[in-house]
N, C-alpha and C positions, 0 to 999 in steps of 0.2 A: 557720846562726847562729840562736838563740832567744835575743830578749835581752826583759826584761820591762820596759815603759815607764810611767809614772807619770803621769796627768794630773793638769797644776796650773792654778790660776789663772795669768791674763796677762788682767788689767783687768777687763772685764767679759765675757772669753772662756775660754775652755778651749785646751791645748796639753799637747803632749807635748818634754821634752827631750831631742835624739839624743846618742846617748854619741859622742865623737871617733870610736872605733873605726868604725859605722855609720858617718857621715859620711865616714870615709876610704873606705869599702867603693862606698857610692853618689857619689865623688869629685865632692860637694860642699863647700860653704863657706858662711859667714852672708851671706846676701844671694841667695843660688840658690834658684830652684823649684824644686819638687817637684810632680809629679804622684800624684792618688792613683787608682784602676781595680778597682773592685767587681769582684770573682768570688765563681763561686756556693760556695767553700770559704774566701772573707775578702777582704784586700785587698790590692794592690800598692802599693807604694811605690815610685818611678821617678824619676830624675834626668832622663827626657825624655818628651817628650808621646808613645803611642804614637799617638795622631790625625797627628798632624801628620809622625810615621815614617812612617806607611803613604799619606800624601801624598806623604812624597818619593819611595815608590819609584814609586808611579804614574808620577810626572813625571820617574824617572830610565830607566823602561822608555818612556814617549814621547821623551825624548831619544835615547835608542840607538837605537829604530826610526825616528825622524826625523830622525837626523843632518844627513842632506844640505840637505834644507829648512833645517831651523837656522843652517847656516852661511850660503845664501842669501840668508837673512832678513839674517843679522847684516852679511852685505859690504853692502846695501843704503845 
């Protein structure tokens, strides 16, 4: 998808308008973040943090390897 965006005023900022189409694609809505992630050929536009994805797999590969502890902890 190449779609060309338009910066307008919004007060005394700058924005861009997402056409529906986009928005359906990034299965957002008005009120949802976005995240945005510089690369060295432009930028991402993401509907989730990837900081905060590569946090969860950390803590979902310590969950699998420390199952048993986990549950110990939790019958406590």
């Amino acid at each position: 998808m190449n779609t060309k965006l338009k910066i307008t005023s919004i007060g005394n900022s700058a924005g861009v308008v997402l056409p529906r189409e986009l928005l359906a694609r990034l299965r957002v809505e008005k009120g949802d973040t976005l995240y945005v992630t510089e690369l060295p050929d432009g930028i991402k536009l993401a509907a989730f943090d990837p900081e905060f994805a590569a946090r969860m797999e950390v803590a979902e590969g310590i969950m699998r390897e420390d199952r048993d502890v986990l549950r110990r902890l939790a019958a406590s």
